[in-house]
Residue frames as qw, qx, qy, qz and C-alpha x, y, z in Angstrom:
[[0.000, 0.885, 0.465, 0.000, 0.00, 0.00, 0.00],
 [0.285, -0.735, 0.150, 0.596, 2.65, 2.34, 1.27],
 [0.435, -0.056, 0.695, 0.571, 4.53, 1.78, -2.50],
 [0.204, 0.687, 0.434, 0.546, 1.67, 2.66, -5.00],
 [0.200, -0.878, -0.290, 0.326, 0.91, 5.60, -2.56],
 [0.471, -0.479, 0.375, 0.639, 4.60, 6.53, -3.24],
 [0.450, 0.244, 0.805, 0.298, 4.29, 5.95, -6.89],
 [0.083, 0.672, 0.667, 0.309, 1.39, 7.64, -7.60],
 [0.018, -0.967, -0.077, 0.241, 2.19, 10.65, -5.71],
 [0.321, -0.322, 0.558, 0.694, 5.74, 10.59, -8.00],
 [0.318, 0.287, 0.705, 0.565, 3.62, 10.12, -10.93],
 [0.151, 0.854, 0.466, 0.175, 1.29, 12.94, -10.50],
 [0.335, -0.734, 0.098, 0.582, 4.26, 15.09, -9.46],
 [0.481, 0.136, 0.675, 0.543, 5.73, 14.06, -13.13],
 [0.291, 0.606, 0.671, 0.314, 2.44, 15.25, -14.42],
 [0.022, -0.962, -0.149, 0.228, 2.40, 18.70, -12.95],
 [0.370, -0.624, 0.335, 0.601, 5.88, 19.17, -13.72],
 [0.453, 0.187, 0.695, 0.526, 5.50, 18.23, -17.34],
 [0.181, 0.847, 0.448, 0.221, 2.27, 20.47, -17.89],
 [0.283, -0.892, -0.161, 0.315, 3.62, 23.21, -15.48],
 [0.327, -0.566, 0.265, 0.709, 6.96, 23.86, -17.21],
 [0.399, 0.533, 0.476, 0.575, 5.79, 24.84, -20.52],
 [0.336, -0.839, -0.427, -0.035, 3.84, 27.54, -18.76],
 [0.594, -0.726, -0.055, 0.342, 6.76, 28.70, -16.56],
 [0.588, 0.153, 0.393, 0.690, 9.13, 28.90, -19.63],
 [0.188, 0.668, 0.425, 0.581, 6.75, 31.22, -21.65],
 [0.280, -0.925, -0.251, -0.057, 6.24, 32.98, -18.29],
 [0.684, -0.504, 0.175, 0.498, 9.82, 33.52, -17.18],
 [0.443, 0.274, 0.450, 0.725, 10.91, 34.59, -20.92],
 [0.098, -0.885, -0.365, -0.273, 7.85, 37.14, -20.62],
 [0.373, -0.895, -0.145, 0.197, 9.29, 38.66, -17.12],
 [0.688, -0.258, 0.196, 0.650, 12.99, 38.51, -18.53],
 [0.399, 0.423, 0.529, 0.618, 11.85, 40.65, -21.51],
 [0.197, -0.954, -0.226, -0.016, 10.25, 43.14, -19.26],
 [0.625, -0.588, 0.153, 0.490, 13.79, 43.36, -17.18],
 [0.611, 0.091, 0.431, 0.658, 15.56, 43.62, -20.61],
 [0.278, 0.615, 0.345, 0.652, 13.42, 46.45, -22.05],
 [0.393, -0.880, -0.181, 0.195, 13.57, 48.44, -18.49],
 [0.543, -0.478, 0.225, 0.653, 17.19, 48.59, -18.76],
 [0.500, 0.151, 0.343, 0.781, 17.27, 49.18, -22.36],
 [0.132, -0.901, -0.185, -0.371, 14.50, 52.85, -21.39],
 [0.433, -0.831, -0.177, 0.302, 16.64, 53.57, -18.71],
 [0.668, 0.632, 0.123, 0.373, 19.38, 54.65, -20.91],
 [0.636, -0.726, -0.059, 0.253, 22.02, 54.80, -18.80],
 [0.623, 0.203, 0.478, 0.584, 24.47, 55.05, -21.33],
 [0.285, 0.527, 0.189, 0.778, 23.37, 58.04, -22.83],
 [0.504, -0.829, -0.241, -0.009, 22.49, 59.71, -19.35],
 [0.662, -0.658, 0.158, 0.323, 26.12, 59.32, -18.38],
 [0.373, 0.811, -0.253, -0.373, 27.25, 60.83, -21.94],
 [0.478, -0.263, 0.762, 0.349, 29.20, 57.15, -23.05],
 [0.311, 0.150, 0.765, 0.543, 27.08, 56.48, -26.14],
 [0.221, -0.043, -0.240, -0.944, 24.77, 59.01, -28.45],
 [0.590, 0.148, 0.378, -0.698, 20.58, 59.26, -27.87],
 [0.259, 0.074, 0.882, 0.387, 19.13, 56.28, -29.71],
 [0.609, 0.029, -0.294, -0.736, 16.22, 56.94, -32.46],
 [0.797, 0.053, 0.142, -0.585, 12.70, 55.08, -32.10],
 [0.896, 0.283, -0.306, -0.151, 13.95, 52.29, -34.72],
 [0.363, 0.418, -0.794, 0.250, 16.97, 51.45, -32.67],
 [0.369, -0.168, 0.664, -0.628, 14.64, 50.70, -29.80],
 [0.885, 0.286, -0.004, -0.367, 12.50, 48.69, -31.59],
 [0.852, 0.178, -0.490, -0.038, 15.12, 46.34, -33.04],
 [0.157, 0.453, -0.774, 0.413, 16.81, 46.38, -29.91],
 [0.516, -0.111, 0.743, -0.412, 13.88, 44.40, -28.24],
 [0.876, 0.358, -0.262, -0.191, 13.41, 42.59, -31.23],
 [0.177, 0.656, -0.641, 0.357, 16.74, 41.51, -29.90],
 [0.233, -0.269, 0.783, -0.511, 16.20, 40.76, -26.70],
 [0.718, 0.172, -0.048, -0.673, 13.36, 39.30, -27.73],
 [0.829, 0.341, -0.428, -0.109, 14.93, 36.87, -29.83],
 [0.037, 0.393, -0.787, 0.474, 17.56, 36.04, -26.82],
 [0.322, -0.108, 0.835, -0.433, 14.47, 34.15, -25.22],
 [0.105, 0.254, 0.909, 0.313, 13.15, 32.41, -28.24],
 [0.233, 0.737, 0.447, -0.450, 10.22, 35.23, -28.55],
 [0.452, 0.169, 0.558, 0.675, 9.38, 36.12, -31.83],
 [0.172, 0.759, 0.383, -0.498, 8.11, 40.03, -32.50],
 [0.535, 0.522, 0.439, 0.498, 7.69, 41.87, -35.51],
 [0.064, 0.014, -0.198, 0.978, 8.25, 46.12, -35.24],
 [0.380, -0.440, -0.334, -0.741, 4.73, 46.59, -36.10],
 [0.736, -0.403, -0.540, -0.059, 4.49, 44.83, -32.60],
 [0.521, -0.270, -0.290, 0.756, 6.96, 46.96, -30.43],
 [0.011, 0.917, 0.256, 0.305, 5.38, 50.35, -29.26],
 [0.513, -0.046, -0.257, 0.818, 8.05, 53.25, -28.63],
 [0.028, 0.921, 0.256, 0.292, 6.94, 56.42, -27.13],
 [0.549, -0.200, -0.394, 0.710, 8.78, 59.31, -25.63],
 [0.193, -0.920, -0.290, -0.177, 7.84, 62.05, -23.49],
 [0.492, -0.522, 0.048, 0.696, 10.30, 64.76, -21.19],
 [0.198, 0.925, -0.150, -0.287, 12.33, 67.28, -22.74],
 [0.705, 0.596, -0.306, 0.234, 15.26, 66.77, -25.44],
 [0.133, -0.775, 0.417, -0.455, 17.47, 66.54, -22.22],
 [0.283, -0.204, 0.875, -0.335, 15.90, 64.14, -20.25],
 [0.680, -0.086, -0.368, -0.628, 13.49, 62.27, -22.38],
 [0.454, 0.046, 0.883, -0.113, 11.67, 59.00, -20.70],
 [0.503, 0.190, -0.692, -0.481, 11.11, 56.29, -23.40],
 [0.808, 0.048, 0.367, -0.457, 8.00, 53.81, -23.05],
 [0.340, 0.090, -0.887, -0.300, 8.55, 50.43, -25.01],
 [0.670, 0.039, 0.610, -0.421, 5.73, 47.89, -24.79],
 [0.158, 0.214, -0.859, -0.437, 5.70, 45.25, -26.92],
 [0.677, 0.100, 0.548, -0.481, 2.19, 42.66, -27.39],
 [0.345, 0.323, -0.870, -0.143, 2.96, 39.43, -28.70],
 [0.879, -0.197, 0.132, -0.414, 0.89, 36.04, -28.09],
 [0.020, -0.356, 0.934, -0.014, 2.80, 32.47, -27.33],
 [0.762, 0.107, -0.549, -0.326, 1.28, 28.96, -28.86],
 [0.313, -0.297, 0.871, -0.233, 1.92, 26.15, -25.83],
 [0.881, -0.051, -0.406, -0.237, 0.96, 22.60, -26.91],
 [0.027, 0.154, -0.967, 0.203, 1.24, 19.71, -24.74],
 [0.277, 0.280, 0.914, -0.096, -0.55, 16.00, -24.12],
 [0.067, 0.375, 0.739, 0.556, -3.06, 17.48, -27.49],
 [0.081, -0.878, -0.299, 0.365, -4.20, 20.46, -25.84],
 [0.400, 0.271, 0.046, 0.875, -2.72, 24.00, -27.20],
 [0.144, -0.884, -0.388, 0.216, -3.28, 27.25, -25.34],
 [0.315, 0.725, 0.079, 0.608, -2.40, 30.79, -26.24],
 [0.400, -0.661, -0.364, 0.521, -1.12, 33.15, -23.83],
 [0.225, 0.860, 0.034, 0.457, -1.43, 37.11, -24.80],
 [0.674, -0.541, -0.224, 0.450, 1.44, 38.85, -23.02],
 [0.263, 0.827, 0.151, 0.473, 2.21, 42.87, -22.91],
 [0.689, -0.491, -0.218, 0.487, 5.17, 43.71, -21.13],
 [0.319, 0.741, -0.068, 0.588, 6.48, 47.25, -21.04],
 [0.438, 0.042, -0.458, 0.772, 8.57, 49.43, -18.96],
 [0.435, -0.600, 0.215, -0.636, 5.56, 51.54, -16.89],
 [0.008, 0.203, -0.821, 0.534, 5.67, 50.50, -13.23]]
């Protein structure tokens, strides 16, 4: 008795862990991509006068970039830049909104996910 108990609670541990880490992937990639396009609005770099102000399109492919770094595919028409401040000190918005496909055991779910740099 003690044995299938055992067993069965391994085998349904299996099962969560199988379904759960698709999930966790797509999520984890999602939060890394936030992290990635904070750093790339704070623009620390050109704050501290090392490299020149970047235009709209370099921000765009630069989280196309990152993007691609965690197996997330966006198109530009899918990355929104905005910027607001003064020619001094601008702050730059990115949000990007992009949907992920999961399949497993002949299911498939979508997940819409829109990560940008407001707080």
């Amino acid at each position: 008795m003690g044995k299938a108990k055992l067993i069965l609670g391994l085998a349904i541990l299996a099962l969560a862990v199988f379904v759960g880490w698709p999930i966790a992937s797509c999520e984890l990639a999602n939060i890394e991509l936030r992290g990635d396009m904070r750093d790339l609005a704070a623009q620390v770099g050109t704050r501290i006068g090392l490299t020149p102000q970047s235009t709209d399109e370099d921000f765009r492919r630069a989280v196309i970039r990152k993007a691609q770094e965690h197996e997330i595919q966006l198109e530009p028409e899918q990355v929104t830049v905005q910027r607001t401040g003064s020619d001094d000190a601008p702050v730059i918005y990115l949000a990007a909104d992009y949907k992920v496909r999961v399949k497993m055991l002949g299911f498939s779910f979508t997940f819409h996910f829109t990560p940008s740099t407001a707080k």
